[in-house]
C-alpha positions, 0 to 999 in steps of 0.5 A, a space after each residue: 779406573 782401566 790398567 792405563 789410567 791407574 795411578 801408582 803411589 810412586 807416579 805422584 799423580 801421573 798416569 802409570 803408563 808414562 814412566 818418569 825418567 831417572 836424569 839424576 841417577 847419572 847426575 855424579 858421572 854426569 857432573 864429573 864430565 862437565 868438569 872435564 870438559 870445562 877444565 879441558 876447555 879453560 886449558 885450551 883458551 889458556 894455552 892456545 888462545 883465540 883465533 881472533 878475527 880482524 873485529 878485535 885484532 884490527 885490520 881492513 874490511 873492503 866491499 866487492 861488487 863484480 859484474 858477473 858471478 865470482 868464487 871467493 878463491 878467485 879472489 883470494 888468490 888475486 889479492 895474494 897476487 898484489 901481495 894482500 897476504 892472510 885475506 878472507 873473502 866471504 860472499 855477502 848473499 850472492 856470487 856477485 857480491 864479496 867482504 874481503 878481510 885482511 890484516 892492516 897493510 903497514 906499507 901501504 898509505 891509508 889514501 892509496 888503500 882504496 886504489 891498491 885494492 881496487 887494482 887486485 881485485 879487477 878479473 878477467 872479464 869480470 870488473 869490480 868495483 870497491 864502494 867502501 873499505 874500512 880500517 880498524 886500527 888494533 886499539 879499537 879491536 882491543 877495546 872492542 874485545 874488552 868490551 865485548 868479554 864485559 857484556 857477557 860478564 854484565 849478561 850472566 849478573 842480570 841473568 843471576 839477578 832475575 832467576 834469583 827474583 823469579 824463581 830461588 837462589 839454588 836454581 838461579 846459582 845452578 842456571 848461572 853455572 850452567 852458562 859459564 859452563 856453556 860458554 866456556 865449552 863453545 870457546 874452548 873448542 873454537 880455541 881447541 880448533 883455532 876456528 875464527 873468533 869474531 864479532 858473529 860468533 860473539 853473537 852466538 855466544 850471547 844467542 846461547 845464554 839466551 837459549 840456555 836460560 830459557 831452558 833453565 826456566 822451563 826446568 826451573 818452573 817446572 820445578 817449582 809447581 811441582 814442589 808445589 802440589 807433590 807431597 811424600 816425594 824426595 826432592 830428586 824425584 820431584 826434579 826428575 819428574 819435572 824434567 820427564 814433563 818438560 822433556 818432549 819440549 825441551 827436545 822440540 825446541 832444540 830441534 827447530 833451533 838446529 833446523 833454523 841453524 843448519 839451514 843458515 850453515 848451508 845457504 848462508 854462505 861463509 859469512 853465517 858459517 861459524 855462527 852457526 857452527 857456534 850456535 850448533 855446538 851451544 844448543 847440544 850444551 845447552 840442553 845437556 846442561 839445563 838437566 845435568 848443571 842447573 837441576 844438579 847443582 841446585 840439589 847438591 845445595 839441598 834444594 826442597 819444599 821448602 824453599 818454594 813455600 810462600 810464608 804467611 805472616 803472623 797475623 794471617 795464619 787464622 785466616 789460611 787455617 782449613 778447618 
């Protein structure tokens, strides 16, 4: 056997040139700093709140069709003209086509809305017209709120469900913190920074749970099979040697993800921006807590071989029997 392919006892198997990273030497500090980041973050929601956008405040959304090329300041300041304070304009895939979002006009009746608008928004030498406009009354924005915090909550139950079925209830315990601490830091530093909240960057929310868990189940079934077939080895090199495998996948992934999403950051324009910055900021978390909360929490709870061996019944141990 060459100096390359010589196996080491402390490789378990692996060839001695590929190193097994120690992620869990770190996991204490590691774990201590998720801490603070999710405490940080719960104090930021607690005391400065969400920035929210009309989706869950209520307010009106109008549709722009101008004639030539428009800038979205051009806009804004024109609405601001006619006394259509706090709008936000946002192009809607070309410079000739805008979504203008403001808060509910109280002064103004809901039959002269279309009218007032249209009136604004009309530049010089650049006509426009105003296919539709929506009101969304400040009840409906609560209720869709509301909802909206139930379907993440319903999202993490299920998520807890089917890693506890697929895999073990110490790594299913391990993914579901890993999620709440995913979203708590995303919305924590939208809180922090008082970005937009809306209804795009509650889609980004429930896009990182997804990414997250699917991290979590490469990790996790990693995990598994190499419980499975590595014997003498202590539970934390076994989890190290899982993560070192599924390393250069976990990299590759999330950097085709950050490719997609700086790409959608950049051309998208401002209807995609804090969707994307969202999905920027849970991909980062979501690798780091992959390693550092699901694999960690899990062997705090004294994940081993054990808990992945399948038991035989009685009545079938002769017959598993090797002689």
């Amino acid at each position: 056997m060459t100096e390359n392919t010589q196996l080491d006892s402390k490789q378990y198997g692996r060839p001695h040139d590929e190193r097994v990273i120690p992620f869990m030497k770190i996991a204490l500090p590691a774990a201590i700093f998720s801490i603070f980041l999710t405490v940080a973050s719960i104090f930021f929601i607690a005391t400065k709140g969400l920035n929210l956008g009309l989706d869950f405040t209520g307010g009106v959304s109008a549709e722009l069709n101008y004639t030539n090329p428009v800038q979205p300041s051009q806009v804004s300041d024109a609405l601001s003209k006619a006394g259509f304070n706090d709008a936000v304009v946002q192009t809607l895939g070309s410079e000739r086509d805008l979504m203008v979002r403001m808060p509910v006009q109280e002064d103004i009746e809901a039959e002269d809305l279309t009218k007032a608008i249209t009136t604004a928004v009309q530049l010089p030498d650049n006509a426009a017209q105003v296919p539709k406009v929506d009101v969304v009354g400040g009840q409906v924005g609560n209720e869709l709120y509301v909802r909206s915090a139930g379907a993440v909550a319903l999202a993490m139950i299920l998520m807890l469900v089917y890693v506890t079925i697929r895999f073990e209830f110490k790594l299913a315990m391990g993914a579901v913190l890993s999620l709440f601490h995913d979203i708590v830091v995303t919305v924590g530093i939208f809180a922090m920074m008082q970005w937009p909240f809306d209804l795009t960057v509650l889609a980004a929310v429930l896009a990182i749970i997804g990414f997250s868990l699917n991290d979590n189940i490469v990790v996790s079934d990693r995990i598994r099979e190499n419980f499975r077939k590595i014997r003498g080895a202590e539970p934390v090199e076994v989890v190290d040697i899982a993560l070192t495998e599924t390393l250069r996948r976990t990299i590759h992934t999330s950097a085709t993800l950050l490719l997609v999403v700086v790409a959608m950051m950049v051309l998208g324009g401002a209807g995609l921006k804090w969707f994307s910055i969202a999905m920027c900021i849970g991909v980062f978390v979501g690798t780091y807590s992959s390693i550092y909360i699901g694999t960690a929490f899990a062997l705090w709870r004294g994940l081993n071989r054990q808990d992945f061996i399948v038991q035989v019944k009685p009545e079938f141990e002769d017959e598993n029997e090797i002689p």
